[in-house]
C-alpha positions as CSV (number, residue, x, y, z in Angstrom):
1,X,-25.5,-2.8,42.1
2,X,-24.0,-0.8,39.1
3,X,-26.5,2.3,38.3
4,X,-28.2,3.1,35.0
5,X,-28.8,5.6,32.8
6,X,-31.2,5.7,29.7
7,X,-29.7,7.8,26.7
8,X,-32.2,9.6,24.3
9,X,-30.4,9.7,20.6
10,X,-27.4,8.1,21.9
11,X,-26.2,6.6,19.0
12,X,-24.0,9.6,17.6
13,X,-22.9,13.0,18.4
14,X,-23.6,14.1,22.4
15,X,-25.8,11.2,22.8
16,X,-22.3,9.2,22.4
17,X,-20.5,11.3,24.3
18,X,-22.6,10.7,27.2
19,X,-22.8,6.9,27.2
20,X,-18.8,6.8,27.3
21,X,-19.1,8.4,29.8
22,X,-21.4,7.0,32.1
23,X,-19.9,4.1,31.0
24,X,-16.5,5.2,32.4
25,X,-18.0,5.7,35.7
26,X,-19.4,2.2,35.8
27,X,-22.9,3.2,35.1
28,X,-24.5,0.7,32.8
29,X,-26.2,2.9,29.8
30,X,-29.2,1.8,27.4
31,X,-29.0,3.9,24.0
32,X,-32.0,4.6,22.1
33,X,-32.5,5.9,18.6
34,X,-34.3,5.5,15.3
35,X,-31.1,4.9,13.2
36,X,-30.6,1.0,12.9
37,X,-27.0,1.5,11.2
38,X,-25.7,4.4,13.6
39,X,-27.4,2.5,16.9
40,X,-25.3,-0.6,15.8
41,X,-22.0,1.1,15.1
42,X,-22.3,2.4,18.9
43,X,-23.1,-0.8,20.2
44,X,-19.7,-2.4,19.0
45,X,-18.1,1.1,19.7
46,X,-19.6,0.8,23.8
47,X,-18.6,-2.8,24.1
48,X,-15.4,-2.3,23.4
49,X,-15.3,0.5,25.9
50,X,-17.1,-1.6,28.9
51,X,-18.5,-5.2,27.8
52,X,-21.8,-6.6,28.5
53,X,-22.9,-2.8,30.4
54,X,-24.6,-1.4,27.0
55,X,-28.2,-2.2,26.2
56,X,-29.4,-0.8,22.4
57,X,-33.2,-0.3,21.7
58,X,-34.8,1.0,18.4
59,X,-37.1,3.6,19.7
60,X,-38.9,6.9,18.8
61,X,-39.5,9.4,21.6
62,X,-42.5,10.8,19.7
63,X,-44.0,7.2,20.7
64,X,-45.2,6.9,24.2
65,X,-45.6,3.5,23.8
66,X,-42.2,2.7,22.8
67,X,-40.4,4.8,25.3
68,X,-42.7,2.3,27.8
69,X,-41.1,-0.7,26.1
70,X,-37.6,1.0,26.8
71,X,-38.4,0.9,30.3
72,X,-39.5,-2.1,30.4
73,X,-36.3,-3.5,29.0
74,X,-33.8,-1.5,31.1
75,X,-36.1,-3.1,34.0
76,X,-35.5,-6.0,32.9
77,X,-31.9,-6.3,31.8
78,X,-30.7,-3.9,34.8
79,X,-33.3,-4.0,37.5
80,X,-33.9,-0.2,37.7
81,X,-33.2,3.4,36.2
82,X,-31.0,6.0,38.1
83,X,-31.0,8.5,35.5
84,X,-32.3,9.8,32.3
85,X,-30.6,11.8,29.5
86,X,-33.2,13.0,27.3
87,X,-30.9,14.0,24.5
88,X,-32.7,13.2,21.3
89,X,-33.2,16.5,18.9
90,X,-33.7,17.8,15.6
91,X,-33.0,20.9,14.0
92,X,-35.1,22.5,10.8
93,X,-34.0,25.9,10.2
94,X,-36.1,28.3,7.7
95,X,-37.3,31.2,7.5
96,X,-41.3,31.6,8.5
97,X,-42.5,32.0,5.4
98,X,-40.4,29.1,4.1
99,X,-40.8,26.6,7.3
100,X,-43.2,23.6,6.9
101,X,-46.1,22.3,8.3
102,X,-44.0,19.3,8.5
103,X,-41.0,20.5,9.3
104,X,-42.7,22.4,12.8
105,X,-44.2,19.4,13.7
106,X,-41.5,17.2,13.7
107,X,-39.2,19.9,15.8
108,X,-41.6,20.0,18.5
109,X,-42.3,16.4,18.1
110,X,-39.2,15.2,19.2
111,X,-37.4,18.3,20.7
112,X,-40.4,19.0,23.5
113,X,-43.2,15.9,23.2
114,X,-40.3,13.5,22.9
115,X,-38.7,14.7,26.6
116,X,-42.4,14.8,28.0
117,X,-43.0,10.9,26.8
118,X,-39.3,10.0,27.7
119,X,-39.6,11.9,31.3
120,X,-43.4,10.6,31.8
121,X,-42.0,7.0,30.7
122,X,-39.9,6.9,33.2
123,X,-40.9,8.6,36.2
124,X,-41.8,5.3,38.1
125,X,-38.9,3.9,37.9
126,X,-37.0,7.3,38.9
127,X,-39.0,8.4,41.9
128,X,-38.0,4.2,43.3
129,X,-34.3,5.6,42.6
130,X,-34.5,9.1,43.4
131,X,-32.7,9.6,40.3
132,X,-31.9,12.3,38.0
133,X,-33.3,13.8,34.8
134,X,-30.9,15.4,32.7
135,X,-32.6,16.8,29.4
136,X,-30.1,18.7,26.9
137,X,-31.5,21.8,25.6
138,X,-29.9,24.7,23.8
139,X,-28.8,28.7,24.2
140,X,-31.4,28.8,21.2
141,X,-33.6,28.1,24.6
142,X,-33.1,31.9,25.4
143,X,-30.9,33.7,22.2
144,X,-33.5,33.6,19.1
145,X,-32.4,34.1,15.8
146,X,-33.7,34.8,12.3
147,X,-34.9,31.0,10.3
148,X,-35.1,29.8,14.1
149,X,-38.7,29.4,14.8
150,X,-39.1,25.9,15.0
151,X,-36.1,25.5,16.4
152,X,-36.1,28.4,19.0
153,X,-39.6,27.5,19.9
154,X,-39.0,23.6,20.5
155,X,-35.6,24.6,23.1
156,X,-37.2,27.8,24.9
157,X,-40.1,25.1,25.3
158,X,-37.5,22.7,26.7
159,X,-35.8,25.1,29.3
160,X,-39.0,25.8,30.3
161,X,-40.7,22.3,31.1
162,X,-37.5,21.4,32.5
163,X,-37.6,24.4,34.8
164,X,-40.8,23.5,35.8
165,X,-40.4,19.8,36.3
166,X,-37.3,20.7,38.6
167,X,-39.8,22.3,41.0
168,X,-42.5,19.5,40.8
169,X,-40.0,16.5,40.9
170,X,-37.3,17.8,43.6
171,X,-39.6,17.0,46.8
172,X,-40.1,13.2,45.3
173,X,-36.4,13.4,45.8
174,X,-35.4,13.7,41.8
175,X,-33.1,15.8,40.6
176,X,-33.8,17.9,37.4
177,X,-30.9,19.6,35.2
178,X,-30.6,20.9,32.1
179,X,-28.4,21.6,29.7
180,X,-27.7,24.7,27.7
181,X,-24.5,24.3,24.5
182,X,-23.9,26.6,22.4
183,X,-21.9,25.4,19.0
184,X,-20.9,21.7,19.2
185,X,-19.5,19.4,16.9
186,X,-21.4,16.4,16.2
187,X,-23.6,15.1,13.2
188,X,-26.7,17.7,14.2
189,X,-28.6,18.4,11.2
190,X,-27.1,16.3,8.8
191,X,-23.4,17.9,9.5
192,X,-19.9,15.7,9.2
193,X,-17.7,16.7,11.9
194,X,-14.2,17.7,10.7
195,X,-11.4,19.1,11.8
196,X,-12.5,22.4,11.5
197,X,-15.0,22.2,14.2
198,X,-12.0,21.2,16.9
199,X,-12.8,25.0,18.3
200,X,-16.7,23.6,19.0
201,X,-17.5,22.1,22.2
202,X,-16.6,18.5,21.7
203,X,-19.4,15.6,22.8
204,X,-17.2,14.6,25.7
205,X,-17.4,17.9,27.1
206,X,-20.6,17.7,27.2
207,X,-20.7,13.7,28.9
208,X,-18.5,15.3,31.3
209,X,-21.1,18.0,32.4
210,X,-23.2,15.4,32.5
211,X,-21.2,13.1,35.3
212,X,-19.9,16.4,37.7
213,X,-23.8,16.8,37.4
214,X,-24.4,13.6,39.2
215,X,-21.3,13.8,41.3
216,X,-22.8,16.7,43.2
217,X,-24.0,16.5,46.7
218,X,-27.5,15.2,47.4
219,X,-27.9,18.8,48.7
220,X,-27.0,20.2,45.7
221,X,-29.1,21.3,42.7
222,X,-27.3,23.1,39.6
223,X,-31.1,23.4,37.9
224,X,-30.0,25.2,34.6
225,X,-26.1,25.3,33.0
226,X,-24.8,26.8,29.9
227,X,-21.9,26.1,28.3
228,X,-20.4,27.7,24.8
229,X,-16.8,27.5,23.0
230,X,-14.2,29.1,24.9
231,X,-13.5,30.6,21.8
232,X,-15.8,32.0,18.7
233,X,-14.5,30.6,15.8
């Protein structure tokens, strides 16, 4: 039976770039995301790729209930879950005295609460597969900057949980990894990739972490990876 992975904000940008490729591997995927437009585009853009191995589900980490409902589904359409790519982010960048009530909340809404209710979601299911949870964080989870509170906040609190969910989860025989890119070109923040960002890690680079990740021995645990340009720009 073909595996599974779930795909937090995988209707664009790295979330993409995962599912293809998973989906090259033969691992069925189920996308998740709040954009209806974007979530469709991907759909057509997956099939193409690997028909009838794709399952799309509106769904807003920040809602425990939801994320449920996308296990549910993945249970139902695929029969289990094998691994989990809690990708979903935001990214509101201001100065303190500028930054919103608003604005922090919905950083650490869906950068930190949204990987707890995705991971909590699914545990279940993973522990019956001894799967894997890989959640994509940031180097603004260790390198802080000026306007990058929110932000910096939300991704140190990532490597951290994730850190600490690798020790509690490893003896139920899951595997926990995160990681860590530096600049990469996707539609982060309301940004249009262009040719000008070819010297940024590209989201395929990233879904290719993400399958020599699960190609490693059982034995094997990489906890924590970074990865930046080769190149500034």
């Amino acid at each position: 039976m073909s595996k599974t992975a779930i795909i937090t904000g995988g209707s664009k940008g790295i979330g993409l770039g995962v599912a293809e490729a998973m989906l090259k591997e033969g691992i069925n995927v189920v996308i998740t995301g709040r954009d209806l437009e974007a979530l469709g585009k991907a759909e057509i853009q997956l099939n193409a790729l690997s028909p009838g191995k794709t399952l799309v589900i509106e769904a807003d980490v920040r809602n425990m209930t939801e994320m449920k409902k996308v296990i549910a589904s993945t249970m139902e359409k695929f029969g289990g879950v094998d691994y989990l790519i809690a990708n979903a982010g935001v990214g509101h960048f201001a100065n303190i005295i500028d930054l919103t009530e608003e604005q922090w909340n919905n950083t650490i809404d869906i950068n930190l609460t949204g990987v707890f209710n995705s991971v909590k979601a699914s545990l279940d299911a993973l522990i019956k597969s001894q799967g894997y949870i890989i959640t994509i964080a940031s180097l603004a989870g260790t390198n802080f900057f000026a306007n990058g509170s929110a932000y910096n906040a939300s991704k140190f609190g990532l490597v951290g949980f994730s850190q600490a969910i690798m020790l509690d989860l490893r003896d139920k025989g899951i595997k926990v990894s995160t990681i860590m890119p530096g600049s990469v070109a996707t539609f982060f923040n309301g940004h249009e990739p262009t040719g000008k960002d070819a010297w940024k890690i590209q989201p395929e680079d990233i879904g290719q972490i993400v399958v020599d990740l699960i190609k490693m021995p059982a034995r094997t645990l990489p906890s924590k990876v970074e990865v930046r340009p080769s190149q500034t720009k």
